[in-house]
C-alpha positions as a Markdown table, in Angstrom:
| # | Residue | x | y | z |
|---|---|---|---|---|
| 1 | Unk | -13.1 | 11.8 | -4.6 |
| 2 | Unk | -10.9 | 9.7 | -2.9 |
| 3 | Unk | -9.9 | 8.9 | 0.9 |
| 4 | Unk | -6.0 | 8.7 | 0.0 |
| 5 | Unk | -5.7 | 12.3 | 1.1 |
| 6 | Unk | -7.0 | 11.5 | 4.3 |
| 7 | Unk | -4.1 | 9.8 | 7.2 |
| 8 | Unk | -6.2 | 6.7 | 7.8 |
| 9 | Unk | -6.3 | 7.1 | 11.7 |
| 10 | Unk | -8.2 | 10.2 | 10.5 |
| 11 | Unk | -10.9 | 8.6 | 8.4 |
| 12 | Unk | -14.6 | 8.3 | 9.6 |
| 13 | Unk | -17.9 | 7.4 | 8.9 |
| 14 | Unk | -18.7 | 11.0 | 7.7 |
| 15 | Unk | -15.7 | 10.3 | 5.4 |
| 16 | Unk | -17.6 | 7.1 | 4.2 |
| 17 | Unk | -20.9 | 8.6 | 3.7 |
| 18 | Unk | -19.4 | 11.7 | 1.8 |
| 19 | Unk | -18.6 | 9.1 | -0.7 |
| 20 | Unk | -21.7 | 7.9 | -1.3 |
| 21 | Unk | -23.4 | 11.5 | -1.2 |
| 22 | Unk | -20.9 | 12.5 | -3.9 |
| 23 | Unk | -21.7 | 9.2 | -5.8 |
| 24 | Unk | -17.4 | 8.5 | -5.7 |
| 25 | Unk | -16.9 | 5.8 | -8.1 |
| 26 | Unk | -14.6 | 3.2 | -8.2 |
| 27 | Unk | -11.2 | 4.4 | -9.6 |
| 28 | Unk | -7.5 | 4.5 | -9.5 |
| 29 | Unk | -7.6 | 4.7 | -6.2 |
| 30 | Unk | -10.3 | 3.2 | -4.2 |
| 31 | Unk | -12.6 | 0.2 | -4.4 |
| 32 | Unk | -15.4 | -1.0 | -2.8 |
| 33 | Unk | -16.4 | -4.4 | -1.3 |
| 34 | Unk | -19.6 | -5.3 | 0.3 |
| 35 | Unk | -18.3 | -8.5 | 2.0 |
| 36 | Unk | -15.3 | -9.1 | 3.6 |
| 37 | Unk | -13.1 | -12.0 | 1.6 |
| 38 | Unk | -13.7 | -16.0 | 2.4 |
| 39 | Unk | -11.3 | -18.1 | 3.4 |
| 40 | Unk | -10.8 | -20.7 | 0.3 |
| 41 | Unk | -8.6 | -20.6 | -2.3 |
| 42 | Unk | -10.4 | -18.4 | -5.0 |
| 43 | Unk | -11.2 | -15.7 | -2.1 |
| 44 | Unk | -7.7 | -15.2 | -1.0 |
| 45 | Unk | -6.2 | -15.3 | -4.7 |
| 46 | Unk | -9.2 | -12.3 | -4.9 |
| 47 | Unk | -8.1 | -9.9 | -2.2 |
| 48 | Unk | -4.3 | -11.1 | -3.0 |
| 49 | Unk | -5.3 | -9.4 | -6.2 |
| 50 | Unk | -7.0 | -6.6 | -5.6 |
| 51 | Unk | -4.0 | -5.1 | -3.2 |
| 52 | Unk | -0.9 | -6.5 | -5.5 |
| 53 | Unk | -2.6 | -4.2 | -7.8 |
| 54 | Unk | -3.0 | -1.2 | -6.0 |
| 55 | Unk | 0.7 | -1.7 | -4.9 |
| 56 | Unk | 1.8 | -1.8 | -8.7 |
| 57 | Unk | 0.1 | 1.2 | -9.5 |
| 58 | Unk | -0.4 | 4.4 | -7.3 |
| 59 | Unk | -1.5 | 2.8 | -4.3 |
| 60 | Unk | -5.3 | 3.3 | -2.6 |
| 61 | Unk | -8.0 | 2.0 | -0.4 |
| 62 | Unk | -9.9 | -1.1 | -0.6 |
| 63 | Unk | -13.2 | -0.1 | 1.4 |
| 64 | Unk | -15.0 | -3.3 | 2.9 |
| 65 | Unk | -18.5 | -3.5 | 3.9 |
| 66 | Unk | -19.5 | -0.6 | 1.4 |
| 67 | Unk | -21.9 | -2.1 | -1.4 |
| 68 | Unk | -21.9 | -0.2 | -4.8 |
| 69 | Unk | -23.8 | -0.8 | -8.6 |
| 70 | Unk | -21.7 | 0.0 | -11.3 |
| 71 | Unk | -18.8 | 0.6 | -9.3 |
| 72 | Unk | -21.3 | 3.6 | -7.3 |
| 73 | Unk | -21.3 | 3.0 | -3.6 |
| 74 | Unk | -24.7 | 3.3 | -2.8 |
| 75 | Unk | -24.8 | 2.2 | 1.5 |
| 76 | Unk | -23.1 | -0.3 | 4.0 |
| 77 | Unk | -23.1 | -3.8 | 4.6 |
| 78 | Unk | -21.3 | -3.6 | 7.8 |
| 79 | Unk | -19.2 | -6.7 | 9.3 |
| 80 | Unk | -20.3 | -7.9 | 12.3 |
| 81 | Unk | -18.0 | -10.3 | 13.4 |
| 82 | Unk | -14.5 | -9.2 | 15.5 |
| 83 | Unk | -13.3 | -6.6 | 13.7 |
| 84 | Unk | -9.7 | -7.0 | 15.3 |
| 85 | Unk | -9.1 | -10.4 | 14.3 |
| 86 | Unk | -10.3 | -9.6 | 10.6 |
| 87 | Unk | -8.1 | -6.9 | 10.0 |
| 88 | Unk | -5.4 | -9.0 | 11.8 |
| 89 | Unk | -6.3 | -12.2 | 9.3 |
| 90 | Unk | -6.1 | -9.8 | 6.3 |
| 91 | Unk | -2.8 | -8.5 | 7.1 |
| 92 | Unk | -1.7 | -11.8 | 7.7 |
| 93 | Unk | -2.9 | -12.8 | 4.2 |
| 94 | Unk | -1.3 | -9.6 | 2.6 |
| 95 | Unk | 2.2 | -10.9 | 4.3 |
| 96 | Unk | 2.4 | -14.4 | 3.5 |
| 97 | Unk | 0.9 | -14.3 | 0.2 |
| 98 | Unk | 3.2 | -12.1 | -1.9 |
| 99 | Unk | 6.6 | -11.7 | -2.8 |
| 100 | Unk | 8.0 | -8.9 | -2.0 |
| 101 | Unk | 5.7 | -8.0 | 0.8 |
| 102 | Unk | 3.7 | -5.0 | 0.8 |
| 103 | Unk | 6.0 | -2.6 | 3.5 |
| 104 | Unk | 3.5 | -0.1 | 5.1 |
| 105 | Unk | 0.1 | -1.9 | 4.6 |
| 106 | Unk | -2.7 | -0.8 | 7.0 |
| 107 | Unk | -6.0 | -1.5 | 8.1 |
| 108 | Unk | -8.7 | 0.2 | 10.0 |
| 109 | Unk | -12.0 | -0.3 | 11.0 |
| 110 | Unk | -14.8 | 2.3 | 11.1 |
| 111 | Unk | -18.0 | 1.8 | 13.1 |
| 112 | Unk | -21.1 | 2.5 | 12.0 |
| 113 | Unk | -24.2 | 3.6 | 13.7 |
| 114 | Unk | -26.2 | 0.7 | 13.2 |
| 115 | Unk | -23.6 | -1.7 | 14.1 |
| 116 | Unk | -20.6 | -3.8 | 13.1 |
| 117 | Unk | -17.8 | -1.9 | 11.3 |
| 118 | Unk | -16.6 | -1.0 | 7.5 |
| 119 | Unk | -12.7 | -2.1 | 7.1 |
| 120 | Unk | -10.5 | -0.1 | 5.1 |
| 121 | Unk | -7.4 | -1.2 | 3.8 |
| 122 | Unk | -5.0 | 1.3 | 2.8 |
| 123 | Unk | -1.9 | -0.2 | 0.3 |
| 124 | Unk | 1.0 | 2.3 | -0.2 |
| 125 | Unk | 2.3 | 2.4 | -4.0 |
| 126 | Unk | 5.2 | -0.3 | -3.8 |
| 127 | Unk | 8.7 | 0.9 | -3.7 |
| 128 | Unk | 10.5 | -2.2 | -4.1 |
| 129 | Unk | 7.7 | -3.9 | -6.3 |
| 130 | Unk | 6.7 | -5.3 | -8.5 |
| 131 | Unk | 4.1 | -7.6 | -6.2 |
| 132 | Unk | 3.5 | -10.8 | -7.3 |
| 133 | Unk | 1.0 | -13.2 | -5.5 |
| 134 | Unk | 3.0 | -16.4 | -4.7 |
| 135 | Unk | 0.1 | -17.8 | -3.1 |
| 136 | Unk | -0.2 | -21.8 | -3.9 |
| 137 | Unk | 2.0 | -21.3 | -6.8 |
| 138 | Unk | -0.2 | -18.1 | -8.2 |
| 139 | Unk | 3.1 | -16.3 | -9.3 |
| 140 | Unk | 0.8 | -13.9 | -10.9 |
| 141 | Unk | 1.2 | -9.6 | -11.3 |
| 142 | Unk | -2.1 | -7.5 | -11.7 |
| 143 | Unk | -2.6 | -3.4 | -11.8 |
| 144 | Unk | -4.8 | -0.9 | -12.2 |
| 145 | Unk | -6.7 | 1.2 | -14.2 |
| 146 | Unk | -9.6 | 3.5 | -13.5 |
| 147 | Unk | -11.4 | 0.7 | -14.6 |
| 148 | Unk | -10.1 | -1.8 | -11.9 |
| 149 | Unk | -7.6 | -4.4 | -12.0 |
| 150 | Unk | -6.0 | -5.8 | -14.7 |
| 151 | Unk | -3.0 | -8.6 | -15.6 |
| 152 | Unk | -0.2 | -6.5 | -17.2 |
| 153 | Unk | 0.9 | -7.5 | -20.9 |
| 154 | Unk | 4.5 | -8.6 | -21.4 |
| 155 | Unk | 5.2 | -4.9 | -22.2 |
| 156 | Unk | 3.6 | -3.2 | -19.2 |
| 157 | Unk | 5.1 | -5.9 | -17.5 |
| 158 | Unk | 8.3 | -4.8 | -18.0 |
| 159 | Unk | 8.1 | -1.5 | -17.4 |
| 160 | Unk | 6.4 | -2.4 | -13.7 |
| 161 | Unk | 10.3 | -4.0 | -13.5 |
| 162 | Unk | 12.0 | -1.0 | -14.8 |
| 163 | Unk | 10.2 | 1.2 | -12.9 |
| 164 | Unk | 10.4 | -0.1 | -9.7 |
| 165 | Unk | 14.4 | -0.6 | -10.5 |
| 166 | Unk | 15.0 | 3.0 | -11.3 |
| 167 | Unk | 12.7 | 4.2 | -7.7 |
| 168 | Unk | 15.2 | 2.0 | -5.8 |
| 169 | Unk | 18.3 | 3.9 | -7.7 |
| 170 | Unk | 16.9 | 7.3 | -7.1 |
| 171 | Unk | 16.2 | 6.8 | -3.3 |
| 172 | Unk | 19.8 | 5.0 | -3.1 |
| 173 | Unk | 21.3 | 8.4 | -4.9 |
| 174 | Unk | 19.5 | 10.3 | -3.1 |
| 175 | Unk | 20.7 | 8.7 | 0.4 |
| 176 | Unk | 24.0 | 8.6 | -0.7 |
| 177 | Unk | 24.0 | 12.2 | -1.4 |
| 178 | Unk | 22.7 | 13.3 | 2.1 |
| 179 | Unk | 25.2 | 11.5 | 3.9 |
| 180 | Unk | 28.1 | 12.7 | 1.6 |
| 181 | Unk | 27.1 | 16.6 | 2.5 |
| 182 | Unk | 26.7 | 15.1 | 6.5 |
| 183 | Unk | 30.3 | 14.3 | 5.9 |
| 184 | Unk | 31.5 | 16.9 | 4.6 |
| 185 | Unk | 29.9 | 19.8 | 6.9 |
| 186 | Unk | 27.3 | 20.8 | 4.6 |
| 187 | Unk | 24.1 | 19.9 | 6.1 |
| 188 | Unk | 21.6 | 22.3 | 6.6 |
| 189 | Unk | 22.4 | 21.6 | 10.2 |
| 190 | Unk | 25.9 | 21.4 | 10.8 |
| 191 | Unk | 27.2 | 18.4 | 13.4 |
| 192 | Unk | 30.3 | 18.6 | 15.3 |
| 193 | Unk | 33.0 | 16.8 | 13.8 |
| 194 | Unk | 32.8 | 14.0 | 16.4 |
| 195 | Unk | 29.0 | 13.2 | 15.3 |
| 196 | Unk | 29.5 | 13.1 | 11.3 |
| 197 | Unk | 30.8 | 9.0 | 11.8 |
| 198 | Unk | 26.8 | 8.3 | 11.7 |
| 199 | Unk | 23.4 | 10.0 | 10.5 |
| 200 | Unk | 20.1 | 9.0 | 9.9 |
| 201 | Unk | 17.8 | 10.2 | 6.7 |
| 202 | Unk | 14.4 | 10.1 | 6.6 |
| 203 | Unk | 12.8 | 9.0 | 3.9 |
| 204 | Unk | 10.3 | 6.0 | 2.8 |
| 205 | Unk | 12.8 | 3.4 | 1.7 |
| 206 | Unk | 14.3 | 2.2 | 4.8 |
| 207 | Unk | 12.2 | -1.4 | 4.6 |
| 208 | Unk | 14.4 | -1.3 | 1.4 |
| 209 | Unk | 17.8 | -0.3 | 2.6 |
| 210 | Unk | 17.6 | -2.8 | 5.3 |
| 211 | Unk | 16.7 | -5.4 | 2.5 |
| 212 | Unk | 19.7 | -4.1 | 0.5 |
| 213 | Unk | 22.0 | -4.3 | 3.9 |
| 214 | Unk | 23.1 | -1.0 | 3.0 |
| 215 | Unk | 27.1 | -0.1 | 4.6 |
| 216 | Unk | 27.9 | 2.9 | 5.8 |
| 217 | Unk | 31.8 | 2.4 | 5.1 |
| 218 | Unk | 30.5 | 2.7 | 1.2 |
| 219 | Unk | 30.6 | 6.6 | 2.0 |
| 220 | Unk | 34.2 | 7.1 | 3.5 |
């Protein structure tokens, strides 16, 4: 079980202790903390980690204030302090300490009934990735496994480039297409001639397009 299904405004404290009545184990796609990450070197390199990885894989949670054994969440270690500017410090870490940055990283924090909060942090799967941490000169790349995170060999290395090449050439063909049919009257809903000059798609690459500075006049 996972909370990935889940939109993260959505999740709860029922969602939380359904994971530890159904004895969800670290995997793929979440991971559990019991204490929030310190402020030193070592401690940012950690969670810098930890969401790079997620990010070069299939994306996930990273659940803070949960403690597990064996990967097992087994109850909450809730943190006490203000929740707003934690989430706010993590994000802030998550921006500045990779290259590219993480486009669509959130954070949420869940109360519990005893007091203080549980902090999720939900990483979308990188579309212009690979993520490397470029903190104090890391220039480290880490995935993941249902075992956890790992450093990718030169070959799996590669293919984390060749992968993330080939999503940006789809979603480019794919926009391209679109507005070539917009153009051409074929939409499925059809715009007077006098509004086909500009169109919107939606999809989840437009943090990439604008990185790309994508023209329009490549479509006349």
């Amino acid at each position: 079980m996972a909370l990935t299904n889940i939109p993260l405004s959505e999740v709860t404290h029922a969602h939380l202790d359904r994971l530890i009545a159904t004895e969800a184990a670290e995997s793929l796609h979440i991971e559990y903390k019991s204490q929030t990450y310190g402020g030193n070197d070592e401690q940012r390199k950690e969670f810098l980690a930890d969401i790079s990885s997620f990010a070069n894989t299939q994306g996930g949670d990273l659940v803070i204030g949960m403690t597990a054994a064996r990967g097992v969440p087994t109850g909450f270690h809730a943190f006490t302090g203000d929740s707003d500017s934690e989430r706010l410090r993590l994000e802030n870490m998550a921006r500045d300490g990779l290259e590219p940055r993480i486009s669509g990283l959130q954070t949420r924090a869940i109360a519990m009934a005893s007091g203080g909060v549980a902090i999720v942090v939900r990483v979308p799967r990188g579309l212009h990735g690979p993520h490397r941490i470029i903190y104090r000169g890391s220039n480290r790349f880490w995935m993941r496994s249902s075992a956890g995170k790992f450093e990718p060999n030169v070959e799996e290395l590669r293919q984390l480039f060749t992968a993330g090449a080939q999503r940006r050439e789809r979603i480019l063909a794919f926009h391209q297409a679109r507005v070539r049919r917009i153009l051409a009257g074929k939409a499925p809903v059809l715009f007077p001639k006098s509004m086909r000059c500009s169109s919107c798609t939606w999809s989840p690459s437009t943090h990439w397009m604008q990185q790309m500075q994508f023209l329009p006049a490549t479509f006349r």
